[in-house]
N, CA, C and O atoms as a DFTB+ gen file, in Angstrom:
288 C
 N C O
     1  1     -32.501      10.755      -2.459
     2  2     -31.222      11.376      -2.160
     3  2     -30.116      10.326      -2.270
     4  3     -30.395       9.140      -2.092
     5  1     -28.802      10.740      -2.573
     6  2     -28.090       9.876      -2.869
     7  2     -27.157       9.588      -1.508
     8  3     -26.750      10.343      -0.625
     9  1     -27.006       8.172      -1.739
    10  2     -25.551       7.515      -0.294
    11  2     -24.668       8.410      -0.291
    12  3     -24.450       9.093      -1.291
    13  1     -24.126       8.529       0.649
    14  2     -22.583       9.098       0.661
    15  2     -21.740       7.854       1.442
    16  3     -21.654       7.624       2.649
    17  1     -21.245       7.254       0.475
    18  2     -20.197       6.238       1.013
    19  2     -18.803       6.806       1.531
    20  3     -18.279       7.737       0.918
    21  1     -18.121       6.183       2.800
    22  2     -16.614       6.199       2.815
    23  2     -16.166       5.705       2.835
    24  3     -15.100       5.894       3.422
    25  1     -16.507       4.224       2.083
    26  2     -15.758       3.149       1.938
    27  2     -14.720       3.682       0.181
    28  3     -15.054       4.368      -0.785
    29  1     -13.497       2.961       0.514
    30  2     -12.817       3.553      -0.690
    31  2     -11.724       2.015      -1.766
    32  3     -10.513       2.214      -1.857
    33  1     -11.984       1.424      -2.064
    34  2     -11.079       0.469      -2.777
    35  2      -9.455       0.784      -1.909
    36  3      -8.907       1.802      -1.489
    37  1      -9.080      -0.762      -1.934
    38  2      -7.841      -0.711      -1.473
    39  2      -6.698      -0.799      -2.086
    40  3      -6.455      -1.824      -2.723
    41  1      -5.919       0.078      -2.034
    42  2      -4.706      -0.141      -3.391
    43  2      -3.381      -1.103      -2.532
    44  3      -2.672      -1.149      -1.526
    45  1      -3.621      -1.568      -3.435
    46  2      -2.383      -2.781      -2.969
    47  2      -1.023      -2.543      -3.136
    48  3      -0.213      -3.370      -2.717
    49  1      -0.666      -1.527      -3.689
    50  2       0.258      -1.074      -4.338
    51  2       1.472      -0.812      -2.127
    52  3       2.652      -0.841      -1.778
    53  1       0.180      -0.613      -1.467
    54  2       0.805      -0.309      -0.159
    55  2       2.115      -1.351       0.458
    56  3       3.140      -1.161       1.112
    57  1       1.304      -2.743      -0.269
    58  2       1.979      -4.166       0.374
    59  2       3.536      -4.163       0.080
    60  3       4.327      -4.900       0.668
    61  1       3.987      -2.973      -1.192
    62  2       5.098      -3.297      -1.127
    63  2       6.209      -2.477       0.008
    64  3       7.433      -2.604      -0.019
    65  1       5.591      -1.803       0.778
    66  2       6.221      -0.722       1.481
    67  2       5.336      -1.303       3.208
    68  3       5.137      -0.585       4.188
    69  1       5.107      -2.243       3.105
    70  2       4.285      -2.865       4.732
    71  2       5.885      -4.098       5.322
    72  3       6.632      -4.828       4.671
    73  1       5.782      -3.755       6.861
    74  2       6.421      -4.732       7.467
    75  2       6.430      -6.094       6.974
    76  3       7.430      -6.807       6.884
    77  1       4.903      -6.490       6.570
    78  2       4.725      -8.059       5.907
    79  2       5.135      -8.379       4.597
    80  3       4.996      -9.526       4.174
    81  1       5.630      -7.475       3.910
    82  2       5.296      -8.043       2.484
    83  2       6.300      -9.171       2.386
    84  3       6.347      -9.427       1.183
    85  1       7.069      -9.921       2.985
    86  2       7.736     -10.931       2.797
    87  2       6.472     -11.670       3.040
    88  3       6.097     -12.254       2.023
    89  1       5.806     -11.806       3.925
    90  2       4.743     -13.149       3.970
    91  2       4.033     -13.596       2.487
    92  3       3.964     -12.821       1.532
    93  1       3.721     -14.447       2.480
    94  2       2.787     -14.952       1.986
    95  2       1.064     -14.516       1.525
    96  3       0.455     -14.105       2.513
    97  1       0.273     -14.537       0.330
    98  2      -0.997     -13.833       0.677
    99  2      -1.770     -14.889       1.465
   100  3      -2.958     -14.583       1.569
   101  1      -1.396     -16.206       2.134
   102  2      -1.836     -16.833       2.569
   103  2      -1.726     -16.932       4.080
   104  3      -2.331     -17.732       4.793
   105  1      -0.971     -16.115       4.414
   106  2      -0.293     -16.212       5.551
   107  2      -1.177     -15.072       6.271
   108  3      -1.889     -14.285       5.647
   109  1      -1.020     -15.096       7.774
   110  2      -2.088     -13.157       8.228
   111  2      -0.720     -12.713       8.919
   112  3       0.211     -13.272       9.499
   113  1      -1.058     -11.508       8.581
   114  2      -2.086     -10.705       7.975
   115  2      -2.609     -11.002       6.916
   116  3      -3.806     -11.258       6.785
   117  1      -1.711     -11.004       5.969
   118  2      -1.875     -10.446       4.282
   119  2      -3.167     -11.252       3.970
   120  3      -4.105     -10.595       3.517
   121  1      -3.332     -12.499       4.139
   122  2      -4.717     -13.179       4.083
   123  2      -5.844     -12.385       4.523
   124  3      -6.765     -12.586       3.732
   125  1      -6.162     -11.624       5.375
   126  2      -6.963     -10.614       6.193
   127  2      -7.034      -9.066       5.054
   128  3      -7.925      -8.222       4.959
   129  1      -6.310      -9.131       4.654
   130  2      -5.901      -7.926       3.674
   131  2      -6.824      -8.314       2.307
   132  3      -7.841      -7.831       1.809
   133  1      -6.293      -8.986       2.104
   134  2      -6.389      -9.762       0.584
   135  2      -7.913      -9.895       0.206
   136  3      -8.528      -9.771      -0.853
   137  1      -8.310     -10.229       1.638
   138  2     -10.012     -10.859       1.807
   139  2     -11.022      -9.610       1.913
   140  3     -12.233      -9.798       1.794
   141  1     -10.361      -8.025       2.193
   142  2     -10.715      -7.282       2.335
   143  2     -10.783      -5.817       1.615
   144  3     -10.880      -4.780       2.272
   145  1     -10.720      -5.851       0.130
   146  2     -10.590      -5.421      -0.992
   147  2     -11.082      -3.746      -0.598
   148  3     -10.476      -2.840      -1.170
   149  1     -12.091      -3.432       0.302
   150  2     -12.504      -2.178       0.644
   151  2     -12.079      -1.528       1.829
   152  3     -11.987      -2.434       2.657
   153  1     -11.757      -0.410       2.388
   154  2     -11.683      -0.079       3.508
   155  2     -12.312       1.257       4.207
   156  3     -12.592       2.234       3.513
   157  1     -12.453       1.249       5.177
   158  2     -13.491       2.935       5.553
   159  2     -12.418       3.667       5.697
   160  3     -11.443       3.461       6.420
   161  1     -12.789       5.127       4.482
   162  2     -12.253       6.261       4.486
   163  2     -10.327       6.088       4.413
   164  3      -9.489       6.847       4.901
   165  1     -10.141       4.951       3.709
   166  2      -8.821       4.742       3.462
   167  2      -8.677       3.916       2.445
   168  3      -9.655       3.237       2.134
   169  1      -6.896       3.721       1.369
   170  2      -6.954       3.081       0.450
   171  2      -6.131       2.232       0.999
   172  3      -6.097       1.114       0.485
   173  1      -5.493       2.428       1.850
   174  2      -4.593       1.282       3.092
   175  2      -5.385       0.147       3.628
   176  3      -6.271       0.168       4.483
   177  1      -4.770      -1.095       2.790
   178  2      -4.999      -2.196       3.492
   179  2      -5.460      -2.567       4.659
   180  3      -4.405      -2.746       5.267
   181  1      -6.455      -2.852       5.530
   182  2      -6.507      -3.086       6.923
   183  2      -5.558      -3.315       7.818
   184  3      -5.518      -2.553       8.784
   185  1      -4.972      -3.964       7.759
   186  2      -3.730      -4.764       8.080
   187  2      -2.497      -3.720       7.872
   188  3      -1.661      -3.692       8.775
   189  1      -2.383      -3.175       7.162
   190  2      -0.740      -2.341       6.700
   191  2      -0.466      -2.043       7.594
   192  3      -1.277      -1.678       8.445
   193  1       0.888      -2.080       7.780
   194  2       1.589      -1.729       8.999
   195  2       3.209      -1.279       8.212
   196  3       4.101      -2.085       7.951
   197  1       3.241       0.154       7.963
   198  2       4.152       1.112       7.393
   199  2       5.560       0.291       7.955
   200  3       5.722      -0.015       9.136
   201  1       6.578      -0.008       6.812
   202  2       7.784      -0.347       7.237
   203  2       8.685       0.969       6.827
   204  3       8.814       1.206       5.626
   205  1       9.391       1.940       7.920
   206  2      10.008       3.192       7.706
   207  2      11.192       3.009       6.476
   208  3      11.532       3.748       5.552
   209  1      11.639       1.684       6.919
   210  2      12.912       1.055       6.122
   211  2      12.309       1.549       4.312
   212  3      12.596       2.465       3.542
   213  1      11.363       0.351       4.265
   214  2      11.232       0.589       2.928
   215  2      10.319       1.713       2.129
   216  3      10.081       1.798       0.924
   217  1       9.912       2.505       3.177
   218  2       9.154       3.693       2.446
   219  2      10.752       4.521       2.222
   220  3      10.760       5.153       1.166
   221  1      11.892       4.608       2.910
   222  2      12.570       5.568       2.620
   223  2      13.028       4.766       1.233
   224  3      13.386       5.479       0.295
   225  1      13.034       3.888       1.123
   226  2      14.152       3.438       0.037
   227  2      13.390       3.755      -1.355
   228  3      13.951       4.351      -2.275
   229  1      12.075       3.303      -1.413
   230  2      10.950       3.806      -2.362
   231  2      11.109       5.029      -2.794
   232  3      11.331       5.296      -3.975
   233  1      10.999       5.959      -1.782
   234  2      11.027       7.415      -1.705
   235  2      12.424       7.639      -2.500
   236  3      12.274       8.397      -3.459
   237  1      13.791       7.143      -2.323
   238  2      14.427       7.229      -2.985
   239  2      14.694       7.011      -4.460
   240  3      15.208       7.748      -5.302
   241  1      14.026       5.361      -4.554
   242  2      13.681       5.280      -5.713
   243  2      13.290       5.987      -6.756
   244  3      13.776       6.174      -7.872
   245  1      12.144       6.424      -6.112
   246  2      11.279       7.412      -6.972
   247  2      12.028       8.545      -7.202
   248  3      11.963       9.049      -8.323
   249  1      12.707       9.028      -6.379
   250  2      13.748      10.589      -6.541
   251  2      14.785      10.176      -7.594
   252  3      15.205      10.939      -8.465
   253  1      15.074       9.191      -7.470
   254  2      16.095       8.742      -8.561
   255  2      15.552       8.690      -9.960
   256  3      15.962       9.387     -10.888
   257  1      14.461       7.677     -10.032
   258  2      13.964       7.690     -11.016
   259  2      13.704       8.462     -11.995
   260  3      13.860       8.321     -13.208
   261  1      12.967       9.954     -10.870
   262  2      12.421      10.932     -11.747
   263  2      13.661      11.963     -12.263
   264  3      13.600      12.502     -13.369
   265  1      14.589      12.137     -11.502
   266  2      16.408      13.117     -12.117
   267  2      16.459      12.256     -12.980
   268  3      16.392      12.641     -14.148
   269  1      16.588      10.870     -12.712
   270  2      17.049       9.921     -14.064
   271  2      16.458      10.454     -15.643
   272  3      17.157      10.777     -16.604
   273  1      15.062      10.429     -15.568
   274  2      14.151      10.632     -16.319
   275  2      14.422      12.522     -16.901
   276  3      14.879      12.808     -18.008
   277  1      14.080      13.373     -16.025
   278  2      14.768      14.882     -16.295
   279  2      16.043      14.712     -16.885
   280  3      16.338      15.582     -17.704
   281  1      16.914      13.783     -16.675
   282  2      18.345      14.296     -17.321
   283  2      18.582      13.711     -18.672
   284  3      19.714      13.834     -19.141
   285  1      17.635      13.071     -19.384
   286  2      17.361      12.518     -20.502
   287  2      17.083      13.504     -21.619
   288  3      16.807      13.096     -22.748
């Protein structure tokens, strides 16, 4: 019978929208992160810790981006 894993690869893509991403990957968290490529039943970094600031601005980004892109 086969495993059922819930371990899931971690997308890093999170670090740019985390309280830390000014640190360093050497620095901890992000060192703790970095070292930890898998996570249970999540693609979130161990460590991530959601910065509201820059998910809205992202979020904007992306809204911009995509009208940008439609009005072409």
């Amino acid at each position: 019978m086969d495993q059922i894993t819930h371990e899931k690869i971690v997308d890093f893509a999170y670090c740019g929208i985390c309280k830390n991403q000014e640190l360093t990957e050497k620095d901890e968290p992000c060192s703790t992160c970095i070292a930890n490529p898998v996570n249970f039943e999540s693609k979130k970094p161990i460590k991530y810790e959601e910065d509201p600031i820059k998910v809205k601005r992202n979020a904007e980004l992306i809204k911009e981006k995509h009208l940008h892109v439609k009005g072409d």
